[in-house]
N, CA, C and O of each residue as an XYZ file, in Angstrom:
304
protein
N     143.647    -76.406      0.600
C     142.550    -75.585      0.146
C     143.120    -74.417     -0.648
O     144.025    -73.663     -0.290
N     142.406    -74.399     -1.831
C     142.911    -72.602     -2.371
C     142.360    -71.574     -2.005
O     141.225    -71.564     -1.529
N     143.066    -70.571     -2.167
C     141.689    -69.561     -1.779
C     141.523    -68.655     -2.722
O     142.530    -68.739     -3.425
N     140.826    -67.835     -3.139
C     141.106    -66.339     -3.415
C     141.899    -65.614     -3.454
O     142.497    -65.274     -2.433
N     142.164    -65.149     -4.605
C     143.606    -63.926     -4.563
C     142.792    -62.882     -3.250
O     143.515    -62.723     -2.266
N     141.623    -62.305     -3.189
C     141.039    -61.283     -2.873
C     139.421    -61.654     -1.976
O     138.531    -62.118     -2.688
N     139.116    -61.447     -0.521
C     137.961    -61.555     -0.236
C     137.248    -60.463      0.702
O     137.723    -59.946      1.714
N     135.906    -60.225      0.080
C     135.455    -59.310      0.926
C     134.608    -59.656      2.476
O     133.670    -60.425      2.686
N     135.404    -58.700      3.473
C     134.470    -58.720      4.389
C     133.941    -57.810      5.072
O     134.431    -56.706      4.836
N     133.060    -57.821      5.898
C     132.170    -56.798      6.965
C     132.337    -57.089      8.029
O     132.567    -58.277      8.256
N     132.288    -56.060      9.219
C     131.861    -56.417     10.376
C     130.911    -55.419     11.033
O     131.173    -54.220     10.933
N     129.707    -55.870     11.773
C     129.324    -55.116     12.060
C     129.776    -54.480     13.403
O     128.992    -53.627     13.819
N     130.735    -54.682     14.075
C     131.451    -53.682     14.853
C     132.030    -52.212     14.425
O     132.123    -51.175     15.080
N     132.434    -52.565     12.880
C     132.703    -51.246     11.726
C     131.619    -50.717     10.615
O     132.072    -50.522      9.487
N     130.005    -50.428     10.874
C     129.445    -50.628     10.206
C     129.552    -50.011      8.776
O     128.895    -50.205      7.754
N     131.154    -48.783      9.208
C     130.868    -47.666      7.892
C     131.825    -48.032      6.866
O     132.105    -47.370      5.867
N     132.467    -49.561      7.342
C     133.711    -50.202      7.115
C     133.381    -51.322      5.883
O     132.554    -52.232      5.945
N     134.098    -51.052      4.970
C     134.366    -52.370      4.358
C     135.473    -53.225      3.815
O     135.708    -52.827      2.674
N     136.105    -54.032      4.075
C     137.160    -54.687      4.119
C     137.540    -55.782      2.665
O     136.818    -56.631      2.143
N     139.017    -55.329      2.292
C     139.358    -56.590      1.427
C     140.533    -56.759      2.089
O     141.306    -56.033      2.714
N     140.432    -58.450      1.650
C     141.338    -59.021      2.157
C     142.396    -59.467      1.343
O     141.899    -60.381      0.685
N     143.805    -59.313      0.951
C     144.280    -59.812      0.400
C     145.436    -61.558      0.912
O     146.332    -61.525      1.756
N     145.061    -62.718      0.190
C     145.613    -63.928      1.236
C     146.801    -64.283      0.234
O     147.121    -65.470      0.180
N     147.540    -63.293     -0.629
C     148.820    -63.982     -1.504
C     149.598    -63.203     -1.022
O     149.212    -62.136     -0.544
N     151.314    -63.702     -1.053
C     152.094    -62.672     -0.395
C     152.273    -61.559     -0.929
O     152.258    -61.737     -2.146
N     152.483    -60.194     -0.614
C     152.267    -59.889      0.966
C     150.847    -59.556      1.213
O     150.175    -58.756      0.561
N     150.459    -60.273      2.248
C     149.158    -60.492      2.986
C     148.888    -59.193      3.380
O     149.906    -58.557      3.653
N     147.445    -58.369      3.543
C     147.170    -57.325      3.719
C     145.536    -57.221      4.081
O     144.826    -58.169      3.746
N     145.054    -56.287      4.636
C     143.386    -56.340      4.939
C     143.469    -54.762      4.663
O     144.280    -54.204      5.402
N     142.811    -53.932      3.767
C     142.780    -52.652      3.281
C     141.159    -52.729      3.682
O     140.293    -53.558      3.401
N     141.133    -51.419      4.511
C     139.682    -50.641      4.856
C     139.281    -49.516      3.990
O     139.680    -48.361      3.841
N     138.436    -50.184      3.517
C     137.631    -49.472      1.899
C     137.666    -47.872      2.200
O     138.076    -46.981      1.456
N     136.941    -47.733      3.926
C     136.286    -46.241      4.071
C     137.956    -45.372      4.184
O     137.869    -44.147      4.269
N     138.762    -45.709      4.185
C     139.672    -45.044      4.308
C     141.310    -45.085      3.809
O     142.214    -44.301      4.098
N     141.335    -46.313      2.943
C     142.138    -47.470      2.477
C     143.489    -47.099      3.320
O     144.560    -46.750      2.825
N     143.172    -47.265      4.795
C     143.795    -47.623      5.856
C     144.103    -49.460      5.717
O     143.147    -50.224      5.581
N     145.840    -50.077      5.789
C     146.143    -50.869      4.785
C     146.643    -51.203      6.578
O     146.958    -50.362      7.421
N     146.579    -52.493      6.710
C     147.408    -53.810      7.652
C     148.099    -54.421      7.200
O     147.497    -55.322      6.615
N     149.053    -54.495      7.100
C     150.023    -55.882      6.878
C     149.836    -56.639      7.375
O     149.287    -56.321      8.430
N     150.074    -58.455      7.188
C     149.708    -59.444      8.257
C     151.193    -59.780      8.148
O     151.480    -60.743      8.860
N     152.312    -59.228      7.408
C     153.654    -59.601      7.261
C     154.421    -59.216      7.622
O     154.697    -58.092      7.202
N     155.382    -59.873      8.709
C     156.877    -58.787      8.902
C     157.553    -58.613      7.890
O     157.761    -59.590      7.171
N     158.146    -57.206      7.504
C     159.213    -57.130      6.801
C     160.136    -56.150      7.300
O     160.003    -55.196      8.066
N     161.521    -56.837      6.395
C     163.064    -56.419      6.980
C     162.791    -55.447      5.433
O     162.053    -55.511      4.450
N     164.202    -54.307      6.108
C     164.467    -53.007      5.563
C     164.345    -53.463      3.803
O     163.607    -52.840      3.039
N     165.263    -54.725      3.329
C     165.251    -55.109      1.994
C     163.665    -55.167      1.291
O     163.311    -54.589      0.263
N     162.911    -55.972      2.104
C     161.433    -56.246      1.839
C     160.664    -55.240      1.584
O     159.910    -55.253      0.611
N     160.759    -54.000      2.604
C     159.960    -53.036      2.458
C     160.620    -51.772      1.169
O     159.811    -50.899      0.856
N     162.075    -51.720      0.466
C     161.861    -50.787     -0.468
C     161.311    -51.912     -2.254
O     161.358    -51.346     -3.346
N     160.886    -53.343     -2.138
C     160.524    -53.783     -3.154
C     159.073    -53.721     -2.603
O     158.457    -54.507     -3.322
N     158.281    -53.237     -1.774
C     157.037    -53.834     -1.152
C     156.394    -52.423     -1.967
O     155.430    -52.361     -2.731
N     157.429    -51.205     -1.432
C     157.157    -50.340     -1.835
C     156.203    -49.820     -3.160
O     155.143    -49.195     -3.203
N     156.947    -50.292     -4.043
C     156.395    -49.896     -5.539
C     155.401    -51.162     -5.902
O     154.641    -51.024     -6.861
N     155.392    -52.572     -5.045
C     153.805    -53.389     -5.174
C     153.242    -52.768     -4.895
O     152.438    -52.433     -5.765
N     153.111    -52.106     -3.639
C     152.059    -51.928     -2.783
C     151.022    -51.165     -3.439
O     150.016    -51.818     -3.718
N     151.019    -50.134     -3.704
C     149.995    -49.396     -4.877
C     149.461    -50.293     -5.907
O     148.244    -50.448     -6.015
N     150.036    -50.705     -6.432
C     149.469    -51.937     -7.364
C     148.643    -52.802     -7.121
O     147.607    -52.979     -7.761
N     149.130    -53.635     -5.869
C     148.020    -54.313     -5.213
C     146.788    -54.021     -4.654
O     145.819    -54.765     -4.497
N     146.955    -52.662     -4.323
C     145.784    -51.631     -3.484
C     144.886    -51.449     -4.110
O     143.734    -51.562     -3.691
N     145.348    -50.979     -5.776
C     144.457    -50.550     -6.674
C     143.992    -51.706     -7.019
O     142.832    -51.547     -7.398
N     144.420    -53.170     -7.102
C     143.938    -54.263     -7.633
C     142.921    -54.678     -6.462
O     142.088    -55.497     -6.851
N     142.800    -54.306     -5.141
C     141.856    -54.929     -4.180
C     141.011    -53.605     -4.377
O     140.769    -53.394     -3.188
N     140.537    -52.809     -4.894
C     140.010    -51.833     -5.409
C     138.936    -52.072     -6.746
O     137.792    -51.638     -6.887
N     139.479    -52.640     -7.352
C     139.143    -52.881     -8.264
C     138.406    -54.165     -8.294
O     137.313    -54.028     -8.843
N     138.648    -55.375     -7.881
C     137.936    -56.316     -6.832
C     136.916    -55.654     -6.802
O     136.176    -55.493     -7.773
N     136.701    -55.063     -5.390
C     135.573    -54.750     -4.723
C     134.371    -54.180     -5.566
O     133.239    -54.664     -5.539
N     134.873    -52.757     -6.552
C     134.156    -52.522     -8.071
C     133.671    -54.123     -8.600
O     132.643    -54.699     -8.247
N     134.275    -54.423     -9.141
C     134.268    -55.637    -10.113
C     132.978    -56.671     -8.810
O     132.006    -57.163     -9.382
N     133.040    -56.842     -7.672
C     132.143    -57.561     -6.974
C     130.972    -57.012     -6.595
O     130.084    -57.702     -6.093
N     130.865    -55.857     -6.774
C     129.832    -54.471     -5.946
C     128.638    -54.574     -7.606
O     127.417    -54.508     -7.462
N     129.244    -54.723     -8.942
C     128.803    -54.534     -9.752
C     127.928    -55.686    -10.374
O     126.892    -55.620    -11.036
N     129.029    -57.279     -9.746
C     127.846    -58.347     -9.791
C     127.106    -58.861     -8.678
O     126.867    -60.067     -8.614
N     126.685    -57.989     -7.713
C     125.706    -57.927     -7.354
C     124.688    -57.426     -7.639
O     123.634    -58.013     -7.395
N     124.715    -55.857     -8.404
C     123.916    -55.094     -8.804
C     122.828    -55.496    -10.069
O     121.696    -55.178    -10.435
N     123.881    -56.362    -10.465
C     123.313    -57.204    -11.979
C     122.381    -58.518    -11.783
O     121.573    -58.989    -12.583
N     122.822    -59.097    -10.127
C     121.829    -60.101     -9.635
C     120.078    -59.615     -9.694
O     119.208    -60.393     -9.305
């Protein structure tokens, strides 16, 4: 199965919460209300100073997602 670079979700246990998911490596779930970021990946000392300078990149790209999805709804 493929998936999505990027998917949004909710829960209503977090109602003030909204979640993207990122499923390409490195795997991540960023919380919109606070872009409080999870890793779903271990990484060793090497991993984390190249993760480093993705990581913003990717953040802003699951950011931008969520814009880019928030906006075709609005247009529905």
């Amino acid at each position: 199965m493929q998936l999505p670079k990027f998917i949004l979700g909710d829960n209503t246990d977090f109602p003030d919460s909204i979640f993207v998911v990122h499923t390409e490596y490195p795997r991540f779930i960023i919380n919109l209300k606070d872009d409080e970021v999870e890793w779903l990946e271990d990484f060793d000392k090497e991993d984390e100073k190249e993760l480093s300078s993705e990581a913003e990149a990717l953040i802003t790209q699951a950011n931008e997602f969520y814009d880019r999805e928030v906006n075709r709804y609005e247009d529905d």
